[in-house]
C-alpha positions, 0 to 999 in steps of 0.5 A: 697377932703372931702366934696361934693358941690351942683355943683359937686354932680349934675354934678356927676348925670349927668354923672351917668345918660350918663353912663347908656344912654351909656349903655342902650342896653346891659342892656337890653341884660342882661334880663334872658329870651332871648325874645327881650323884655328886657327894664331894660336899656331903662327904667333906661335911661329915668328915669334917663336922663329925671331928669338930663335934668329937673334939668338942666333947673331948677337949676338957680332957685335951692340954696342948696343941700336940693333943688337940691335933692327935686326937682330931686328926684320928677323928677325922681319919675315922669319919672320912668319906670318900675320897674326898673325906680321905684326902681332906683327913691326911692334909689335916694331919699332914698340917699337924705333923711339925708340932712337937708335945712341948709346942705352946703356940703356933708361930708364923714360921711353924704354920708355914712349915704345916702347910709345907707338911699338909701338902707331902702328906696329901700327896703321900697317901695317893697312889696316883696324885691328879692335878687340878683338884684338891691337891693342887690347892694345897700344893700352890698353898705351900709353894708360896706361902715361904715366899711370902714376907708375912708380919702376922697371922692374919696375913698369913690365912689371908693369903693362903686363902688367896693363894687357893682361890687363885689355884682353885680357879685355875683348876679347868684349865688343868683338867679338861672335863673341868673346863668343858662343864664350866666348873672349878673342883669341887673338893678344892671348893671345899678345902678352901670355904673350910679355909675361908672360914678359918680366916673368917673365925681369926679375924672375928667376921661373921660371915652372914653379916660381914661388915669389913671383909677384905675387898682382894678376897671378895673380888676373888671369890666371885671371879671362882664363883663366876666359872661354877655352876649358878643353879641351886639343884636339890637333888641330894635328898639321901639320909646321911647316918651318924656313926654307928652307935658304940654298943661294943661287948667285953669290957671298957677299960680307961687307964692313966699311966705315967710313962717310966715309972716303977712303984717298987725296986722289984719290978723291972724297967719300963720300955721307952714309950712309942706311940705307934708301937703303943697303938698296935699292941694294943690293938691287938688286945681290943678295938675302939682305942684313943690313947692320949699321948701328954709328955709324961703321962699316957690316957688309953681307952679301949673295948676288948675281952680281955683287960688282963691283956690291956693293963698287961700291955699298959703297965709296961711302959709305966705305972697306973695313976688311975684305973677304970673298968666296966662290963659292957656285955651286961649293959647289953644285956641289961638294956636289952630284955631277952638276950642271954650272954651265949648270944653275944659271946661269939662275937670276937672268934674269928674263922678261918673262912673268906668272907664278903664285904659289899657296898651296894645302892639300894637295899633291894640289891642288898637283899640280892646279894644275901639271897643270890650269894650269901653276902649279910655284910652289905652297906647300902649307900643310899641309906647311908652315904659312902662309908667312913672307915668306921663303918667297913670297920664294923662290918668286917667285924660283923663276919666274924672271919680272919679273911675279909673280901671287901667289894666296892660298888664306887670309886669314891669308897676305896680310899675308905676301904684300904684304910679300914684294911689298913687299920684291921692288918693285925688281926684280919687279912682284908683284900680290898677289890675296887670293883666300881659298879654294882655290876661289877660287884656282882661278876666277882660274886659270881666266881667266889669259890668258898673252898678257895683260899683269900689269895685264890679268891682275890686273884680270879675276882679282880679278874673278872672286874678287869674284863667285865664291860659295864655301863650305866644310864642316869639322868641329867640335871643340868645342860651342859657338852660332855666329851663331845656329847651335848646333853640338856636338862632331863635327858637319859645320859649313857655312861661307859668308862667315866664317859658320857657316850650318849644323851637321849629325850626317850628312856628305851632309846637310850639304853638300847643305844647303850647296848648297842655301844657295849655289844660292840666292844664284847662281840662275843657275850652270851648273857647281858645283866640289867640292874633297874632302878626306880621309875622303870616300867615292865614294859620297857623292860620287857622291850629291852629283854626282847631287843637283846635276843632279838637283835643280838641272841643275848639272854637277859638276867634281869634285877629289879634294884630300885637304886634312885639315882642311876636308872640302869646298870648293864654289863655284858659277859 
């Protein structure tokens, strides 16, 4: 084969996309920390399942390649979780940034140059590349493929899979903590099964009964597999939400124009149509847009409360070829008994005052939140899993605020967070503070000033991130050293700094220890705030309140969280 059509490079995604939903719990496994919180693979799986699925709905509607990639790529931007969900979206769109409109097929020559491109985007949208991870898979991938005399398509997946494997088990050797757990990356992992099952889909193999898989790759796969954790944990047992259902209100407006074109000599010429210009003034008039870009002709969907504004905004890059409008505020209100228009009218003013975004653990520090600060916008992760850019979209619009704080409790939700603000700059100012705890999240709540501007707000809360000691204790799920500290299966693990500092059999030794090792980097601290989750006695706890005064003079701010998968989260102030 020497080229790709539309329909099997799109079934070569959908293939990609079962192989790492086939996956998905051993990637998790392959986390460094062995803390039950691995989501590398759950993140990958949505990301990637949730764009499949969207273009499968959408593709009768889609004709080029152009517009499959334009379209997927928006769909797995919008369903991106984590870091890892993120990362995986801009190399997909990096790999779709060569194609032109008039591209028919992909030849051998342009994929290469996709790949090429996959790779300068994925490291673009980092601020901060680490190698031996997911990057470094698509950096080796785009070095050499160009080296490469390749005569066909297949060929050239083969070794590009090839070429990842090969980095992929590489990976502990660049990053220490890799090597010290015995394990390859887990986000390589799932770019290349997504890869595997590409190559898988092009050549007709049919991986649950593979009757002519080539030997080189086998043999590669398993020496990868050799280095990476063997059990078979089920620790991941969380309810991961769809997308949040699209009850949006106003009106749903579908229009076709045909770009420069003009139906009478009185009306003026049409502006030279440009997608990203397009996109942001139309966004400016509503939200949930698609717009289809397909040579002469444009397709726009988009909910806002004024249509006058969306086909005001259309009709000047050309005239409509169709028009469709629907109200949705009376679906509403028609499927839903008892709301009268008033109740939703409200919901596209915008105030001027700073309002909170939080991420949380569990629900009961949800409500601690509304009930200690005032924070209603709260997305609770163990109901959900980390939030896809949709999602923080949906709860900045839910405060009804011009100025949106959005505080992370994860690392792995930042990347998210910045792209939702990132999308939303029009017509909101969003600051994302990447507070990395719960109680970090809280330290910051505790110096929000509602008569402070968003800047003011921002500057002390990052503030008092940077100088809150914290730290949190989990339990293990596997034996294995960690930064020098031997761990076993079930015992209480401290972790200070992304570190492991300590591994304990007893519950109440470990987390005294923990103190123990915080008071000594915070000498002066007069108050200690202990967030304890599920499994935690009174007793124990009231042991610890009593250690810390006793010991240390401290008083204790207990929050019953009930979060499952740390057993505590401490911090000193």
């Amino acid at each position: 084969m020497k080229s790709l059509e539309t329909k099997i490079l799109v079934s070569m995604f959908e293939n990609g996309a079962k192989e790492i939903a086939k996956h998905y719990e051993y990637i998790n496994e392959l986390n460094v920390f062995p803390v039950p919180d691995g989501d590398t693979g759950t993140n990958m799986k949505i990301t990637a399942t949730s764009a499949v699925e969207a273009l499968n709905k959408q593709l009768p509607e889609l004709g080029s390649i152009y517009e499959v990639g334009k379209f997927f790529c928006r769909q797995l931007l919008m369903n991106a979780r984590g870091n890892s969900g993120v990362i995986f979206s801009q190399i997909i769109r990096g790999f779709f940034e060569p194609i032109e409109e008039s591209t028919k097929k992909l030849t051998i020559e342009l994929i290469v140059r996709c790949f090429i491109s996959a790779k300068e985007k994925a490291y673009k949208s980092i601020s901060n590349p680490v190698e031996g991870t997911i990057l470094t898979i698509i950096r080796e991938i785009s070095e050499q493929l160009p080296k490469e005399n390749i005569n066909d398509v297949e060929e050239l997946f083969k070794k590009a899979l090839t070429i990842g494997l090969n980095a992929l088990e590489k990976t502990p050797e660049i990053l220490p903590s890799l090597k010290e757990a015995k394990v390859v990356d887990s986000g390589g992992y799932g770019l290349c099964k997504f890869l595997e099952g590409m190559y898988n889909q092009l050549v007709n193999s049919d991986d649950d009964n593979v009757q002519n898989k080539d030997i080189e790759i086998e043999k590669k796969k398993e020496t990868v597999e050799s280095i990476s954790v063997t059990s078979k944990n089920t620790f991941i047992q969380s309810k991961v939400r769809n997308d949040i259902s699209e009850e949006g209100f106003g009106y749903c407006c579908e229009f076709i124009i045909q770009k420069d074109f003009i139906t009478h000599e009185k009306q003026p010429l049409k502006i030279k149509f440009d997608l990203n210009k397009f996109e942001k003034e139309m966004l400016l008039a509503g939200e949930s847009l698609v717009v289809v870009d397909d040579s002469d002709i444009v397709k726009v969907h988009i909910h806002s409360i004024t249509p006058s504004l969306v086909f005001e905004i259309g009709q000047k890059y050309g005239e409509f070829l169709k028009l469709k409008v629907e109200n949705m505020t009376l679906q509403y209100i028609e499927s839903h008994p008892g709301v009268s228009p008033s109740d939703l009218f409200n919901k596209f003013s915008l105030t001027d005052d700073v309002q909170i975004v939080a991420t949380c653990p569990s629900r009961k520090i949800a409500d601690y939140l509304k009930n200690e600060f005032g924070i209603n916008n709260v997305i609770v992760t163990e109901e959900t899993g980390n939030p896809s850019t949709n999602e923080i979209m949906n709860q900045i619009i839910n405060c009804k605020s011009r100025n949106i704080l959005v505080l992370t409790d994860d690392s792995n939700i930042i990347l998210s967070a910045e792209q939702a603000a990132t999308f939303m700059k029009e017509r909101y100012d969003v600051v994302v503070l990447k507070s990395k705890n719960i109680i970090e999240v809280i330290n910051a709540c505790l110096v929000f000033s509602s008569e402070k501007s968003i800047s003011e707000n921002a500057r002390v809360m990052n503030r008092a991130i940077r100088k809150q000691d914290s730290a949190m204790l989990s339990v293990s799920v596997k034996t294995s050293k960690f930064n020098g500290v031997h761990v076993e299966k079930n015992d209480f693990i401290g972790i200070y700094d992304k570190k492991i500092v300590l591994a304990e059999k007893n519950s109440e030794i470990a987390i005294t220890n923990l103190i123990k090792k915080l008071r000594d980097r915070n000498k002066k601290a007069q108050l200690l705030y202990i967030v304890y989750g599920q499994g935690v006695t009174l007793r124990e706890i009231r042991n610890i309140e009593k250690f810390a005064n006793e010991n240390y003079g401290i008083k204790c701010k207990l929050i019953d969280g009930g979060q499952k998968i740390y057993r505590y989260f401490i911090g000193m102030s």
